[in-house]
ROSE-4610 file (N, C-alpha, C; in Angstrom, 1 decimal, always signed):
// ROSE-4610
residu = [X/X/X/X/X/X/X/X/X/X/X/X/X/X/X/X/X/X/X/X/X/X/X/X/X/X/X/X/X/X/X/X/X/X/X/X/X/X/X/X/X/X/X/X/X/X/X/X/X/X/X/X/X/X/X/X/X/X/X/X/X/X/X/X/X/X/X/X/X/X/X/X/X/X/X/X/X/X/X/X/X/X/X/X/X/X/X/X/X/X/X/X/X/X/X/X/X/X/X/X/X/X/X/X/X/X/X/X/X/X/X/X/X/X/X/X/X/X/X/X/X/X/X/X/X/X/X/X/X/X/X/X/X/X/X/X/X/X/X/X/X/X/X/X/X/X/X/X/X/X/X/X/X/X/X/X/X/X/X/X/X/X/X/X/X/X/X/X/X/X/X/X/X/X/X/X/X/X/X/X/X/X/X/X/X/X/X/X/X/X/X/X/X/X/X/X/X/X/X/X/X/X/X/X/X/X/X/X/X/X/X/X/X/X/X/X/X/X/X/X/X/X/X/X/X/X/X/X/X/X/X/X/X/X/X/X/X/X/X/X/X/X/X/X/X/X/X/X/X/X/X/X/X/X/X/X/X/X/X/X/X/X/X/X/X/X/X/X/X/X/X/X/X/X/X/X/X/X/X/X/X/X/X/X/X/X/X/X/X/X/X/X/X/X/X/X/X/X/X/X/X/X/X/X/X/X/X/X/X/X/X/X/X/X/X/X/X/X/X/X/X/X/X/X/X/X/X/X/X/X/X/X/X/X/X/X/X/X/X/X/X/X/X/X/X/X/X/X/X/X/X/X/X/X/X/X/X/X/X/X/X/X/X/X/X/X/X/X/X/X/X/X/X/X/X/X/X/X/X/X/X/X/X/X/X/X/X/X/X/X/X/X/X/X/X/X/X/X/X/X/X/X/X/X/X/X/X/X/X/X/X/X/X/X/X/X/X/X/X/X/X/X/X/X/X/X/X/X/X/X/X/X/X/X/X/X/X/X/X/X/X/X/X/X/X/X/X]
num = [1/1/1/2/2/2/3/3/3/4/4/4/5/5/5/6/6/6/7/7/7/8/8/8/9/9/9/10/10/10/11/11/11/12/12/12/13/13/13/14/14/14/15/15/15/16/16/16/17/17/17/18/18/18/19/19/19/20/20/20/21/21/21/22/22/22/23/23/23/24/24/24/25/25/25/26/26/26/27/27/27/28/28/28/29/29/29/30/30/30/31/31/31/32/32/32/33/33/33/34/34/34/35/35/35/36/36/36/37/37/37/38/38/38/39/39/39/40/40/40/41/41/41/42/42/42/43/43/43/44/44/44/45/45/45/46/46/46/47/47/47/48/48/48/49/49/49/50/50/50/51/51/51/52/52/52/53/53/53/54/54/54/55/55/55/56/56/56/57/57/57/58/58/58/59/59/59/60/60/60/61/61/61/62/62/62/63/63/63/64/64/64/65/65/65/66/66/66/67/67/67/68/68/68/69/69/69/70/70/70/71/71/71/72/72/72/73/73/73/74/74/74/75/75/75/76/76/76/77/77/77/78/78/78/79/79/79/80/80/80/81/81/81/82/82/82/83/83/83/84/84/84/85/85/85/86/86/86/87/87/87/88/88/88/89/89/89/90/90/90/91/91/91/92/92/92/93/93/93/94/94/94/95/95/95/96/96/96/97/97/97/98/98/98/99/99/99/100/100/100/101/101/101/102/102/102/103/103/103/104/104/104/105/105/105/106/106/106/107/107/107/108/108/108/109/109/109/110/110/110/111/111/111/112/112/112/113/113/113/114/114/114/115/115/115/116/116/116/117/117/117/118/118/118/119/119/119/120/120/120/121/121/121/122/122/122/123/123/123/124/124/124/125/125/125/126/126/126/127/127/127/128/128/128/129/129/129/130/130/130/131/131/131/132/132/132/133/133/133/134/134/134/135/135/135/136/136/136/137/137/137/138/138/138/139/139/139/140/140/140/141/141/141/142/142/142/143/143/143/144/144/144/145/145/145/146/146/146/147/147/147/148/148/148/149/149/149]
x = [+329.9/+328.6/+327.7/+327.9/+326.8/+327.0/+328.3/+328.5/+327.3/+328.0/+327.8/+325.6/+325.3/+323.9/+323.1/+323.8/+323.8/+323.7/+324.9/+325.1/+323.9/+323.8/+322.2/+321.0/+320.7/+319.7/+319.3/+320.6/+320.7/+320.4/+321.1/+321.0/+319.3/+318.4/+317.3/+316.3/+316.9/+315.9/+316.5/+317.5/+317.6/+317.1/+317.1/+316.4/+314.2/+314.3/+313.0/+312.0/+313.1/+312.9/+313.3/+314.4/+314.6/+315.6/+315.8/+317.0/+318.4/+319.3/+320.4/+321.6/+320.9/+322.0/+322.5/+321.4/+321.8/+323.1/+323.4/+324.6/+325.8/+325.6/+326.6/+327.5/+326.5/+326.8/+327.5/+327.1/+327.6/+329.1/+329.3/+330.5/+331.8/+332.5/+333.7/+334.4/+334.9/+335.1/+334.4/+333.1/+332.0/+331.6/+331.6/+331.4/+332.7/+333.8/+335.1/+334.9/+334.8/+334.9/+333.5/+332.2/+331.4/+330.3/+330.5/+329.6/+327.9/+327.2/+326.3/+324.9/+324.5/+323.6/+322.4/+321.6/+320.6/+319.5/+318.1/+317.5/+317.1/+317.3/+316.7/+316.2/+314.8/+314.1/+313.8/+314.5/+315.1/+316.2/+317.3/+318.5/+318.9/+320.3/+321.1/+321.8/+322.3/+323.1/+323.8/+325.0/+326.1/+326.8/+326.9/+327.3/+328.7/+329.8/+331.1/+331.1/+330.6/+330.2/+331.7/+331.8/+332.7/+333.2/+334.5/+335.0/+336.7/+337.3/+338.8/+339.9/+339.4/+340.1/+340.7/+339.6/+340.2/+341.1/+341.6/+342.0/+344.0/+343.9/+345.3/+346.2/+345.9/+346.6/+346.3/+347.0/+346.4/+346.4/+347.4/+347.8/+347.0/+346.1/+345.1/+344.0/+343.3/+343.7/+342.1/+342.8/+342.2/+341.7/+340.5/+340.6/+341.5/+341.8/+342.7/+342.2/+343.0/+342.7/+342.4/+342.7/+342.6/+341.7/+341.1/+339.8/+339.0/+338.8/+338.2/+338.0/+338.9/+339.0/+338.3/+338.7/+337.6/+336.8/+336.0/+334.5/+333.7/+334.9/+333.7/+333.7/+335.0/+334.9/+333.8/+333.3/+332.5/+331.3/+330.8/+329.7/+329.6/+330.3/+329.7/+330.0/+330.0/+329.9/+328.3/+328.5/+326.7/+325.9/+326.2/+324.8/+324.8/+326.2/+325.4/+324.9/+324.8/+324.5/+322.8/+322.7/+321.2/+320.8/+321.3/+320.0/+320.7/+321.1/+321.1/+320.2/+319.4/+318.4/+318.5/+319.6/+320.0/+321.2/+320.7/+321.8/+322.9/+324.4/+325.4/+326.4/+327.9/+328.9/+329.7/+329.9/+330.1/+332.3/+333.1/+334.7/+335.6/+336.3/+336.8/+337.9/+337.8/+338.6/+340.0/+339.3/+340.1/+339.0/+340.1/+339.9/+340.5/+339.9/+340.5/+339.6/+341.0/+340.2/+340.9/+340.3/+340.4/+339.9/+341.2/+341.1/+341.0/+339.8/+339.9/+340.0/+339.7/+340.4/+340.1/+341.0/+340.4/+339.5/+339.5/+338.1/+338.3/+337.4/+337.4/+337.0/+337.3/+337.2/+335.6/+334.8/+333.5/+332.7/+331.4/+330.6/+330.9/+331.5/+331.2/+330.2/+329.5/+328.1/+328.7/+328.6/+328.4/+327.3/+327.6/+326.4/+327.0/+326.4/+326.8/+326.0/+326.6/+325.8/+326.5/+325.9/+326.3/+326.4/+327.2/+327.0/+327.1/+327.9/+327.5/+327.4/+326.4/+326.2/+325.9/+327.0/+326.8/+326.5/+326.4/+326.5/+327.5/+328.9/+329.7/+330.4/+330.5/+331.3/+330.5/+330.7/+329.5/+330.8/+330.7/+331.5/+330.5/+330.7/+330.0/+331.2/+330.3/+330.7/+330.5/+331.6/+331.2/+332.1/+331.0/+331.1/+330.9/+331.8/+331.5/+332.5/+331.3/+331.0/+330.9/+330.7/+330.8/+329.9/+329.5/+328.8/+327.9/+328.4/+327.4/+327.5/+326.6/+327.2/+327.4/+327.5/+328.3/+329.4/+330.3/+331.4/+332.0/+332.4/+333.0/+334.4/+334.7/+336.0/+336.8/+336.4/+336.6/+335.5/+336.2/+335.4/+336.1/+335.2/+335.9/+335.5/+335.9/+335.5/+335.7/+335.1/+335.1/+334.8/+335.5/+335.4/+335.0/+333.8/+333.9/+333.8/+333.9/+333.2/+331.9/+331.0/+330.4/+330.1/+329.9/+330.1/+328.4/+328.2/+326.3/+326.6/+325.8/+325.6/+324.8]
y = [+132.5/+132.0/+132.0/+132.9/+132.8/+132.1/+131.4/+130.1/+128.9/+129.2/+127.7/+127.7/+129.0/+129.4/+129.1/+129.3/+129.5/+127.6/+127.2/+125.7/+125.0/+125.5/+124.5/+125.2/+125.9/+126.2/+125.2/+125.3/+124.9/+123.2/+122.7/+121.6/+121.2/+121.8/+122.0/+121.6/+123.0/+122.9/+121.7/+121.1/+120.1/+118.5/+118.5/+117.9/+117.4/+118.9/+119.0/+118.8/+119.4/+118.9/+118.2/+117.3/+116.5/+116.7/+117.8/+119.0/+119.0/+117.8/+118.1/+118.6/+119.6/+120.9/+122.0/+122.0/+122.9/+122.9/+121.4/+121.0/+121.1/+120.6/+120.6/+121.6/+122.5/+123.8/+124.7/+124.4/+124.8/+124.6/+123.3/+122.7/+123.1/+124.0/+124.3/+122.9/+121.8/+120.8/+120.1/+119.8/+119.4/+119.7/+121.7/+122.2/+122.3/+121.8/+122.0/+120.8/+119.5/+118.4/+118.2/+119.1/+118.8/+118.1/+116.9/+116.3/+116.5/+115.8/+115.9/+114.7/+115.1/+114.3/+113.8/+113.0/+112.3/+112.1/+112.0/+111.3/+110.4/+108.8/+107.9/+107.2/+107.5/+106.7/+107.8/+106.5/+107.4/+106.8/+106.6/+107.0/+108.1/+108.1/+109.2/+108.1/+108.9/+108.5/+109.7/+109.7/+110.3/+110.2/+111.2/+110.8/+112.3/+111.5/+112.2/+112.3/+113.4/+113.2/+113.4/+112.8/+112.6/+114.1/+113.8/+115.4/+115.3/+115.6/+115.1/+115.9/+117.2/+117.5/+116.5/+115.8/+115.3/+113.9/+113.8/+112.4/+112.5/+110.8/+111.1/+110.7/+109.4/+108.7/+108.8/+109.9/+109.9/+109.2/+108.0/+106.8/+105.9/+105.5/+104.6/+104.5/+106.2/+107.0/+106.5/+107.4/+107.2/+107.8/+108.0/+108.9/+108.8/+109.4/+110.3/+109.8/+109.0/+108.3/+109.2/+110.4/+111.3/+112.0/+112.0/+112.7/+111.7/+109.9/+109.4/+109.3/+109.4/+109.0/+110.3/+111.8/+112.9/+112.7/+112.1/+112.2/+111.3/+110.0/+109.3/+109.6/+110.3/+110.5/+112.3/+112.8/+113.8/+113.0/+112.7/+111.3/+110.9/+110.4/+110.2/+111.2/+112.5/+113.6/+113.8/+114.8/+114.4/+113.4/+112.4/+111.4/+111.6/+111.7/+111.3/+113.0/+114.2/+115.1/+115.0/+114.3/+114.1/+113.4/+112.3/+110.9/+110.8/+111.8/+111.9/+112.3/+111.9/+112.5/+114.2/+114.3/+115.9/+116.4/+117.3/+117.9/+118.2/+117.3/+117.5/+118.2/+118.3/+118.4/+117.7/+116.8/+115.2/+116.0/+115.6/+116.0/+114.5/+114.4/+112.8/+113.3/+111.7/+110.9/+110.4/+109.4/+108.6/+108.2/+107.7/+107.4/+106.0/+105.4/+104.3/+103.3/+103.6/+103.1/+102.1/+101.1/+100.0/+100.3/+100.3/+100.8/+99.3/+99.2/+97.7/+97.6/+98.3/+98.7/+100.1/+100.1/+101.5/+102.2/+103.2/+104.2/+104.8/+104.4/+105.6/+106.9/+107.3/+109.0/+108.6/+108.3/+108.7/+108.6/+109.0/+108.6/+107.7/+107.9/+107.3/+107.5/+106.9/+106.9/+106.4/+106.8/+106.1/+105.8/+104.8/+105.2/+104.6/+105.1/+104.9/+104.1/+103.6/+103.1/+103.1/+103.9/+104.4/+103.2/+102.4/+100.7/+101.7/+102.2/+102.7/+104.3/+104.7/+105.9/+106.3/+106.7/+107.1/+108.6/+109.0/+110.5/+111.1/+110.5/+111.5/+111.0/+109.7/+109.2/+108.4/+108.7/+107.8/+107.2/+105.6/+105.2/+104.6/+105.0/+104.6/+104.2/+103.4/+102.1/+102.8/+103.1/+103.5/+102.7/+102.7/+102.0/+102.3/+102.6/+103.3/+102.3/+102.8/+102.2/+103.0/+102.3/+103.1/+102.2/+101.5/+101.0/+99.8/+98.9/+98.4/+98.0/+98.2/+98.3/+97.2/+95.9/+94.7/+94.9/+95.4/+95.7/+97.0/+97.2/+98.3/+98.8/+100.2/+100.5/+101.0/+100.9/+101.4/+100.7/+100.6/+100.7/+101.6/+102.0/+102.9/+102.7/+102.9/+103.2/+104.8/+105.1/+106.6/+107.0/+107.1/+107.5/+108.8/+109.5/+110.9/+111.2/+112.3/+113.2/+113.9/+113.7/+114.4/+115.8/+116.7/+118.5/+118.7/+119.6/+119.9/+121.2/+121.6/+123.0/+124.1]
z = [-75.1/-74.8/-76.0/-76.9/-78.1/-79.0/-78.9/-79.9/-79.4/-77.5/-77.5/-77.4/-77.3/-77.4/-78.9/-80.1/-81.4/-81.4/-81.2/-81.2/-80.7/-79.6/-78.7/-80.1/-80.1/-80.8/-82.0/-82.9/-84.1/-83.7/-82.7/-82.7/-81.9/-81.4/-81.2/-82.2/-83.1/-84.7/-85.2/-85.4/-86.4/-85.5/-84.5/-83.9/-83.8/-84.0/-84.1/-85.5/-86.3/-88.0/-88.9/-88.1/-88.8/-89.8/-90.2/-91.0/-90.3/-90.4/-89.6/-90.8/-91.5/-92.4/-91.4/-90.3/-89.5/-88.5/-88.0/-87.0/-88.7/-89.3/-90.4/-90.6/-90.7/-91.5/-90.6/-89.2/-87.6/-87.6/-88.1/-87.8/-88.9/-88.4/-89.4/-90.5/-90.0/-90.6/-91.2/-90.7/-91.6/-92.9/-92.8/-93.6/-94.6/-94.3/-95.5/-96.2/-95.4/-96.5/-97.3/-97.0/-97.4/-97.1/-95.9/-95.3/-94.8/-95.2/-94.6/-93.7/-93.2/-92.7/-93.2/-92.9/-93.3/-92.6/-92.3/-91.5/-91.9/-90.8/-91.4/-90.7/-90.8/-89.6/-88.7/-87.3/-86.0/-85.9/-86.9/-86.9/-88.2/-88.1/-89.6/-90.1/-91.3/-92.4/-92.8/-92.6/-92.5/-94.4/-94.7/-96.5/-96.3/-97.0/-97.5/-98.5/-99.7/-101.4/-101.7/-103.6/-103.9/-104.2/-104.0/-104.0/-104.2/-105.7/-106.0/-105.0/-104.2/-103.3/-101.9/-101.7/-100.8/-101.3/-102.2/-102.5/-102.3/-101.1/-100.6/-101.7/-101.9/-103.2/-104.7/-105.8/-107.1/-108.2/-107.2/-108.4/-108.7/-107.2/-107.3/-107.9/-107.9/-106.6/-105.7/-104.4/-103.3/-102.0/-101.8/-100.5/-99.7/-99.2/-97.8/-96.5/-96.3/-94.8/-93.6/-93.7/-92.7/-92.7/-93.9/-94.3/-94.2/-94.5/-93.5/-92.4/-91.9/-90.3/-89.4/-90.1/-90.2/-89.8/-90.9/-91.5/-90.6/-90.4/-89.2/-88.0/-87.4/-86.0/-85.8/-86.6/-87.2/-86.9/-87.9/-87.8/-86.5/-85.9/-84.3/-83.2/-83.7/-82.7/-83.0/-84.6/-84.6/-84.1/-84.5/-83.9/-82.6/-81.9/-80.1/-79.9/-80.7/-80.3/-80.9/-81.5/-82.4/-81.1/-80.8/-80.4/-78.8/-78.2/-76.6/-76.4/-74.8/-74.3/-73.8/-73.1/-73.1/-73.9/-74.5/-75.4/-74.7/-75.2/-74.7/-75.8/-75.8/-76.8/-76.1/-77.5/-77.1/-77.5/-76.5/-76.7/-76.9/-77.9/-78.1/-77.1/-76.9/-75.8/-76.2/-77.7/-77.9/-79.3/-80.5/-81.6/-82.4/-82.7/-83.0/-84.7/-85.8/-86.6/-87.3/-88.1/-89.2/-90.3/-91.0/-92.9/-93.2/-94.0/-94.7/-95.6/-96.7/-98.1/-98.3/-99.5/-100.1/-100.5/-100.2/-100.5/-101.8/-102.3/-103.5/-104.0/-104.8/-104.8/-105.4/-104.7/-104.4/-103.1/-102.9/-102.0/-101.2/-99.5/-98.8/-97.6/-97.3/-96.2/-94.8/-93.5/-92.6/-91.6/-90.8/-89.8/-88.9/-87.5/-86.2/-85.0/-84.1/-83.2/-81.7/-80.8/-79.5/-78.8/-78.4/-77.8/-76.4/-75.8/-74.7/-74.3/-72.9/-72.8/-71.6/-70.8/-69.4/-69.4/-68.1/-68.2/-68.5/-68.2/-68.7/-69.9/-69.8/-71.1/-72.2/-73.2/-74.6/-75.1/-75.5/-76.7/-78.1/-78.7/-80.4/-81.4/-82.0/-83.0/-84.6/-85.3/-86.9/-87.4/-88.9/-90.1/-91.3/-91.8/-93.3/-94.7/-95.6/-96.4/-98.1/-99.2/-100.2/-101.2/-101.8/-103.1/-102.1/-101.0/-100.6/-98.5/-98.1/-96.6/-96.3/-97.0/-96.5/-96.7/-97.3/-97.4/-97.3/-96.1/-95.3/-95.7/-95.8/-96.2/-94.7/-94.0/-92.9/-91.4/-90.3/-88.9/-88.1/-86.9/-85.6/-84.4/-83.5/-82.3/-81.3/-80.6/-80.3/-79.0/-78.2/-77.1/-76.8/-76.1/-76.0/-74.3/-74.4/-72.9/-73.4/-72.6/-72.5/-71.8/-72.2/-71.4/-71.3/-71.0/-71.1/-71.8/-72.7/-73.2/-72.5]
């Protein structure tokens, strides 16, 4: 209970400030690949900094598809735990991604968009990107459960 007490908190404050280091830093995986959040607006921007650990392919070389695929299905736990009206912890369902080319061993950004959101189930739409967001290295789709904290 004092995780999930610690978790609602943190996700409170970073809601309230606008500081989402705090869900980040919460999150065990988040915090290995480095990830972090952004405010923008009233939405985020999700950024994966360049980092030669994670790279799958060294011939190309090239991020690590699994460490994409990570990073975005990460990226849309945060957001729908940011931009739900009651603070939930959002549990995947289901994952589903398109590599459209390679990523490179730098900066990739995403951002998200919740196309749908019931009470119990949310699905969100990501898209990530790296030098320009018309040109996508990746898309996803994400099925969660919603739980209440």
């Amino acid at each position: 209970m004092k995780i999930q007490k610690d978790f609602r908190e943190a996700l409170l404050q970073a809601r309230a400030t606008s500081d989402y280091s705090y869900l980040t830093e919460l999150l065990p995986y988040a915090r290995k690949i480095g990830m972090s959040c952004q405010s923008l607006g009233d939405d985020a921007l999700f950024v994966l900094p360049e980092n030669r650990d994670n790279t799958g392919n060294p011939v190309l070389p090239a991020l690590h598809g699994g460490v994409l695929g990570g990073f975005m299905e990460m990226s849309a736990a945060i957001h729908l735990m940011l931009f739900m009206d009651e603070p939930k912890i959002p549990k995947i369902v289901d994952f589903s991604i398109d590599y459209l080319r390679s990523a490179k061993i730098q900066d990739v950004f995403a951002e998200c968009d919740v196309v749908r959101q019931g009470s119990r189930i949310a699905n969100v739409a990501i898209t990530a990107w790296q030098s320009r967001r018309e040109t996508p290295v990746a898309t996803a789709r994400a099925h969660f459960r919603l739980d209440s904290l």
